[in-house]
DSSP file (Angstrom, degrees, kcal/mol; ACC not computed):
  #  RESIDUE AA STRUCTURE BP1 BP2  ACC     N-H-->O    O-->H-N    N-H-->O    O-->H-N    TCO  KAPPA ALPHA  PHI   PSI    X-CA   Y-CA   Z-CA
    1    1 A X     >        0   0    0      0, 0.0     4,-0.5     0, 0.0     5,-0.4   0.000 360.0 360.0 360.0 -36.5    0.0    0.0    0.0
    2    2 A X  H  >  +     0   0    0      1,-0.2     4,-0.5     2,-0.2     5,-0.1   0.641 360.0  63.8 -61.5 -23.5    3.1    2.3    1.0
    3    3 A X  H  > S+     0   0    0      1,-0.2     4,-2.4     3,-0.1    -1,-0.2   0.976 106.4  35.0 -84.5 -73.8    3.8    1.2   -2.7
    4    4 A X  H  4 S+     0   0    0      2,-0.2     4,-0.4     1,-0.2    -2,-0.2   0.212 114.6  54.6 -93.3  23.4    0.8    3.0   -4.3
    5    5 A X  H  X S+     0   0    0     -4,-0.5     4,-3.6     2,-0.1     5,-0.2   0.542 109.0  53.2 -65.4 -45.7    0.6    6.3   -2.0
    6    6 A X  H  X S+     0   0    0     -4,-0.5     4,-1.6    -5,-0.4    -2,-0.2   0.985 113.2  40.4 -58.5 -54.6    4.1    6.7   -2.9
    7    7 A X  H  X S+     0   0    0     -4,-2.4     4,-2.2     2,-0.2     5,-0.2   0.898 113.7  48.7 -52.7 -52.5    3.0    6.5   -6.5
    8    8 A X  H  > S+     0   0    0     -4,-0.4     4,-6.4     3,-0.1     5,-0.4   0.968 110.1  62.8 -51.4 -52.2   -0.4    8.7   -6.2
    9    9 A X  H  X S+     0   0    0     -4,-3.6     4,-3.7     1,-0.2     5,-0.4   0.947 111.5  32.7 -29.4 -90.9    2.3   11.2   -4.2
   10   10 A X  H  < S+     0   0    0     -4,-1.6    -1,-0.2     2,-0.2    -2,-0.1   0.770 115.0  58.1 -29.6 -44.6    4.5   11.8   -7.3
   11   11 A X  H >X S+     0   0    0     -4,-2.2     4,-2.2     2,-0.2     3,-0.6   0.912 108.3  44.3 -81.9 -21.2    1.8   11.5   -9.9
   12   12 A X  H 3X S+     0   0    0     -4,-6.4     4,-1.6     1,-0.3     3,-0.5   0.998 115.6  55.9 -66.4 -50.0   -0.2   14.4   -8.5
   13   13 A X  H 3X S+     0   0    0     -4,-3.7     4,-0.6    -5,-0.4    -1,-0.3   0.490 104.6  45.8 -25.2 -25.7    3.1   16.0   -8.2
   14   14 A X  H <> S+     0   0    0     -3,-0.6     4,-1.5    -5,-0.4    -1,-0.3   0.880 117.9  44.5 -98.2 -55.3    4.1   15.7  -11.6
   15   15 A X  H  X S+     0   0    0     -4,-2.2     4,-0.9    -3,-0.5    -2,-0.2   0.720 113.2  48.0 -68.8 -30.5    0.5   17.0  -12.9
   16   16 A X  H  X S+     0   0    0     -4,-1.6     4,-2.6    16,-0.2    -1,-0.3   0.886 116.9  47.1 -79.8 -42.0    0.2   19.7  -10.5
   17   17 A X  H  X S+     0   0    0     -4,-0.6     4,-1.0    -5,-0.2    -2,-0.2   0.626 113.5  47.2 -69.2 -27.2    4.2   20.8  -11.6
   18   18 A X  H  X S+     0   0    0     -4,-1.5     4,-1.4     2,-0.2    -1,-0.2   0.761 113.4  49.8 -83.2 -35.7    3.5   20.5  -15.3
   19   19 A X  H  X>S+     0   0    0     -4,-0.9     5,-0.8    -5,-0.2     4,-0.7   0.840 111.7  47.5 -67.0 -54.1    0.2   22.6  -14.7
   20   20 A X  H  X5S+     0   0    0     -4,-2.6     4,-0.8     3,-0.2     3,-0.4   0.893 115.7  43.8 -71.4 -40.0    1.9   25.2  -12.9
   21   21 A X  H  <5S+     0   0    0     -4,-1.0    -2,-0.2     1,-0.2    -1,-0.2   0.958 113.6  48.9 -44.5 -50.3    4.9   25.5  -15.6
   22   22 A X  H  <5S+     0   0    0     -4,-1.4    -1,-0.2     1,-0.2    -2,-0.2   0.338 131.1  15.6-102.3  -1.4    2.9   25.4  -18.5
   23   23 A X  H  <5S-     0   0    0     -4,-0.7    -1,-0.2    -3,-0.4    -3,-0.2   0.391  83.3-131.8-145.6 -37.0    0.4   28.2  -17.3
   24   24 A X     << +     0   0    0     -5,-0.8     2,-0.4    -4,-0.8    -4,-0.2   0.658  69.0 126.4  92.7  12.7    1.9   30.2  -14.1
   25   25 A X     >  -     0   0    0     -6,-0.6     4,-0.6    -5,-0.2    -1,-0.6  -0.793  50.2-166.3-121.7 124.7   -1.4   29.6  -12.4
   26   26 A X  H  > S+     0   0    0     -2,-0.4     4,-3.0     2,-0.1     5,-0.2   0.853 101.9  49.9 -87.9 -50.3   -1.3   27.8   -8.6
   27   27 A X  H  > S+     0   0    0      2,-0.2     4,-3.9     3,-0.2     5,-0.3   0.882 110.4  47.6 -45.5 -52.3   -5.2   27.3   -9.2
   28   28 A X  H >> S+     0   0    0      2,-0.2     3,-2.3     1,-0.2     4,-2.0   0.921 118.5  42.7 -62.8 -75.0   -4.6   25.7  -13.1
   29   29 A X  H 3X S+     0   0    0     -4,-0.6     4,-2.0     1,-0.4    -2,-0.2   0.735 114.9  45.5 -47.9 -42.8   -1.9   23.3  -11.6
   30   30 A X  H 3X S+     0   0    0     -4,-3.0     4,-1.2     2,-0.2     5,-0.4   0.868 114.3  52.6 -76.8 -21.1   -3.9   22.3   -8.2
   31   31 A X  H XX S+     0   0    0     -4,-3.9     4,-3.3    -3,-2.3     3,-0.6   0.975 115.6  40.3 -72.2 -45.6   -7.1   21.8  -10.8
   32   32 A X  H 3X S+     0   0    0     -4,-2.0     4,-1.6    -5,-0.3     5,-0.3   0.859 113.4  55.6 -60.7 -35.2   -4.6   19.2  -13.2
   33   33 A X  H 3X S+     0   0    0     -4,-2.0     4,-0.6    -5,-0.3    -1,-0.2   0.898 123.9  23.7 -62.9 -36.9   -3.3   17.8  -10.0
   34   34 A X  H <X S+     0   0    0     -4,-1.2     4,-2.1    -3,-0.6     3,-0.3   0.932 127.0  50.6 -80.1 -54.0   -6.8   17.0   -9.1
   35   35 A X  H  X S+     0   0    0     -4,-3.3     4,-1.5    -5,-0.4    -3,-0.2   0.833 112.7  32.8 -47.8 -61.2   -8.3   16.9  -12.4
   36   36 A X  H  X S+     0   0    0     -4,-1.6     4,-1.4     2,-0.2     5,-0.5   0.715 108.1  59.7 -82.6 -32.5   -6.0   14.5  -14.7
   37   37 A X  H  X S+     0   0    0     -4,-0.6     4,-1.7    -3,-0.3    -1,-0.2   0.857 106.1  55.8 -95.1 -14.1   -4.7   11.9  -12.4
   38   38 A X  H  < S+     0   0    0     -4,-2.1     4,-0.4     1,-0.3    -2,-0.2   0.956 114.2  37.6 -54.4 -51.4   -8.6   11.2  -11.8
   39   39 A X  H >X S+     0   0    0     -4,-1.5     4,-1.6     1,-0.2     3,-1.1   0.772 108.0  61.1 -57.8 -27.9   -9.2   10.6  -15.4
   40   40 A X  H 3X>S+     0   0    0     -4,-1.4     4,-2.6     1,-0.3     5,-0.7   0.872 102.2  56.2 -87.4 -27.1   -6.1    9.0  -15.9
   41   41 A X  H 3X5S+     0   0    0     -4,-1.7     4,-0.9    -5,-0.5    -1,-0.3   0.916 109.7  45.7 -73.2  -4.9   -7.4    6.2  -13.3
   42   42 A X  H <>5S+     0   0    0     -3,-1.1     4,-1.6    -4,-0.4    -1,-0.2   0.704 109.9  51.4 -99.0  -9.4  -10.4    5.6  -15.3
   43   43 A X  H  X5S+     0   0    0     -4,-1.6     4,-1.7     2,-0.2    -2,-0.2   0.919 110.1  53.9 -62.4 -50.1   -8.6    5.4  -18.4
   44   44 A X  H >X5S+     0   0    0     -4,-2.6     4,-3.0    -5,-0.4     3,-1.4   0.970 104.9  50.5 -52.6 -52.8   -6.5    3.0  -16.7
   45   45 A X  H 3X<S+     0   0    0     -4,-0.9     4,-2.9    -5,-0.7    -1,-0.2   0.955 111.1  49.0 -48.8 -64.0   -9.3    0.8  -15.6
   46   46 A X  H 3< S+     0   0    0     -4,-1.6    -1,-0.3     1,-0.3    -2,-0.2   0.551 106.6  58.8 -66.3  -2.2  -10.7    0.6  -18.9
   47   47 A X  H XX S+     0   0    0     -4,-1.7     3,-2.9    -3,-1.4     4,-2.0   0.903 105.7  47.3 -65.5 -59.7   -7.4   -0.2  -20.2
   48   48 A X  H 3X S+     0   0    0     -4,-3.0     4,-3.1     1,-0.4     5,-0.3   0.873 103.1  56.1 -50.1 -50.7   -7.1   -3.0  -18.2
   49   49 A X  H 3< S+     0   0    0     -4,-2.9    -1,-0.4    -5,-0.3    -3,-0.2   0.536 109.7  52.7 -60.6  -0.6  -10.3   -4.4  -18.9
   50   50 A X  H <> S+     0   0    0     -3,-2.9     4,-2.7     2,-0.1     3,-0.2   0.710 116.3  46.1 -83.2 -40.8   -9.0   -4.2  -23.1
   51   51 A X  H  X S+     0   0    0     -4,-2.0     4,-2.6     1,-0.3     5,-0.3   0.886 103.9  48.5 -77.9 -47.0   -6.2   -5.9  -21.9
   52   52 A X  H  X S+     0   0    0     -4,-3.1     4,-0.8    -5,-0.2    -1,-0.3   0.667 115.7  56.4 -72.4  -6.7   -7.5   -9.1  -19.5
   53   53 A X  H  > S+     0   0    0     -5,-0.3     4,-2.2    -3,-0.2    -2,-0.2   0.957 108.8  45.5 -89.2 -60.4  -10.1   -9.6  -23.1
   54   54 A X  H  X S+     0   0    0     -4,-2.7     4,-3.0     1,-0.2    -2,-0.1   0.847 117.1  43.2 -80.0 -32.3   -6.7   -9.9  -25.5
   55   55 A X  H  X S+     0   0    0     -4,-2.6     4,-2.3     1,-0.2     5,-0.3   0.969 109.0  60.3 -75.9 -28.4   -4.9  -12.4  -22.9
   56   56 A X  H >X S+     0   0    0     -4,-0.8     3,-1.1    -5,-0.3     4,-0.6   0.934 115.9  29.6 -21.6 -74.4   -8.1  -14.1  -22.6
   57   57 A X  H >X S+     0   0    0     -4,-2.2     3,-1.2     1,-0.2     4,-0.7   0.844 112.3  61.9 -53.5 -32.2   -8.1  -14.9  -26.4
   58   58 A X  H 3X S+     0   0    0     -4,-3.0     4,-1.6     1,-0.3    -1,-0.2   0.734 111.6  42.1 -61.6 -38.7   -4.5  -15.0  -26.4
   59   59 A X  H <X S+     0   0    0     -4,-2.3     4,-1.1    -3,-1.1    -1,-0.3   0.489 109.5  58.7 -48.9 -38.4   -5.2  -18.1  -23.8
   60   60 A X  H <X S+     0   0    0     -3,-1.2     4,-1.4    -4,-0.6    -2,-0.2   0.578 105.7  40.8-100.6 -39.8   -7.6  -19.4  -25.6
   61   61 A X  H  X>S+     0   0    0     -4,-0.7     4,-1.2     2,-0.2     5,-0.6   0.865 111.5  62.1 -85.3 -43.9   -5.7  -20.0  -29.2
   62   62 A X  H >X5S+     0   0    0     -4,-1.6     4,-1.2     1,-0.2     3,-0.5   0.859 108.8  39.1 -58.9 -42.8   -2.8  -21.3  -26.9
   63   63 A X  H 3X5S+     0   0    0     -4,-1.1     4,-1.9     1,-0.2    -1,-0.2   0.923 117.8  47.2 -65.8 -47.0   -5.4  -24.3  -25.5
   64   64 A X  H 3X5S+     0   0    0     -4,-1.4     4,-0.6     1,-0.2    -1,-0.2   0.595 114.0  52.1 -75.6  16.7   -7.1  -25.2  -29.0
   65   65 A X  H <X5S+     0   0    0     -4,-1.2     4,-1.7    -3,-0.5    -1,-0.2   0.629 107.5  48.0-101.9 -34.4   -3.6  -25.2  -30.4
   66   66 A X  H  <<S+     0   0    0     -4,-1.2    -2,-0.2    -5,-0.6    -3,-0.1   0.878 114.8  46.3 -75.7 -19.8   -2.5  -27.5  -27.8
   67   67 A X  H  < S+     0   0    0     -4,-1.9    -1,-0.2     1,-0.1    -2,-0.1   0.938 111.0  48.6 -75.6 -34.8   -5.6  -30.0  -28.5
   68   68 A X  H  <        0   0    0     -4,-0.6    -2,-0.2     1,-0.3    -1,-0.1   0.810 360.0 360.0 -86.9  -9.3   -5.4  -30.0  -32.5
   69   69 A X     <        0   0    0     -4,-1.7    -1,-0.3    -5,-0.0    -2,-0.1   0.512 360.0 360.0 -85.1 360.0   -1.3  -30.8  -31.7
């Protein structure tokens, strides 16, 4: 758990630091800090679900290849 605080820590950090470069605005950078890493975790999720679907199949040729052999 220490694992993915550490991780949340940084990425809001990064988004909030990129926000604040790229505009000069403390407000824009705490809205991207909040703003982006939220999205990015739903992206993620629905990445993952793309991803457990392709090893599925991927799983899937690997067993009918091992019956027709």
């Amino acid at each position: 758990m220490a694992k993915t605080f550490s991780f949340a820590a940084i990425h809001f950090s990064v988004a909030f630091t990129v926000g604040y470069l790229m505009t000069g605005s403390v407000w824009v950078g705490g809205a991207l800090a909040l703003v982006e890493p939220a999205c990015n975790t739903v992206a993620f999720h629905f990445h993952e679900k793309v991803w457990k679907r392709i090893e599925a199949r991927r799983q899937g040729r690997v067993a009918r290849d091992a019956v027709v052999a």
